[in-house]
Steps between C-alpha positions, in 0.01 A plus 500: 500500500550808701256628708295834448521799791177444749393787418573825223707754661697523824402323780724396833622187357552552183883430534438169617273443295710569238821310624243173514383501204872529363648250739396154276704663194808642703506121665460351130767749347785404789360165465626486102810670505628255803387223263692669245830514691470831694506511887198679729764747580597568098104541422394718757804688433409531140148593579589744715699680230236443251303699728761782597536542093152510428495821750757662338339417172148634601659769671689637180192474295307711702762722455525488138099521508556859726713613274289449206180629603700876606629469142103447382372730703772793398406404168164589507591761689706646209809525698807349360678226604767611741875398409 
C-alpha cells in the first residue's frame, strides 16, 4: 500500500515524502521485470522513458486543452474561428 502525504498541501518534505512512499513499488516493479529476463540497467532504462513520454504526453494535452478553451471562449464570444 502506498502511503498518504503527512499532511494536505505543500510542506518541506513533501518530495521525500513522496519518493518513500513510491520506493516499495519502484523496488517491486525492477524486481519483476529482472525475474522476467530484463536487466536493472534495461528497467530503469525503460522507466525512465516511460517517464520522459508521459511528459511529452501531458505536455501536448495541455496544449490541445489551450487550444480548445480559446476556441470556446471565441465562440461565445461570437468571433469566428480563425483559419
Amino acid at each position: 500500500m502506498i502511503s498518504k502525504p503527512r499532511r494536505a498541501g505543500d510542506y518541506p518534505d513533501r518530495e521525500v515524502d513522496c519518493q518513500e512512499a513510491m520506493e516499495p513499488g519502484f523496488q517491486a516493479i525492477v524486481e519483476c521485470m529482472i525475474e522476467a529476463g530484463w536487466t536493472r540497467e534495461e528497467a530503469k532504462r525503460a522507466l525512465r522513458r516511460l517517464i520522459a513520454a508521459d511528459n511529452v504526453t501531458q505536455k501536448e494535452n495541455a496544449k490541445v486543452e489551450a487550444e480548445l478553451a480559446i476556441e470556446r471562449a471565441m465562440i461565445r464570444a461570437g468571433r469566428p474561428k480563425p483559419c
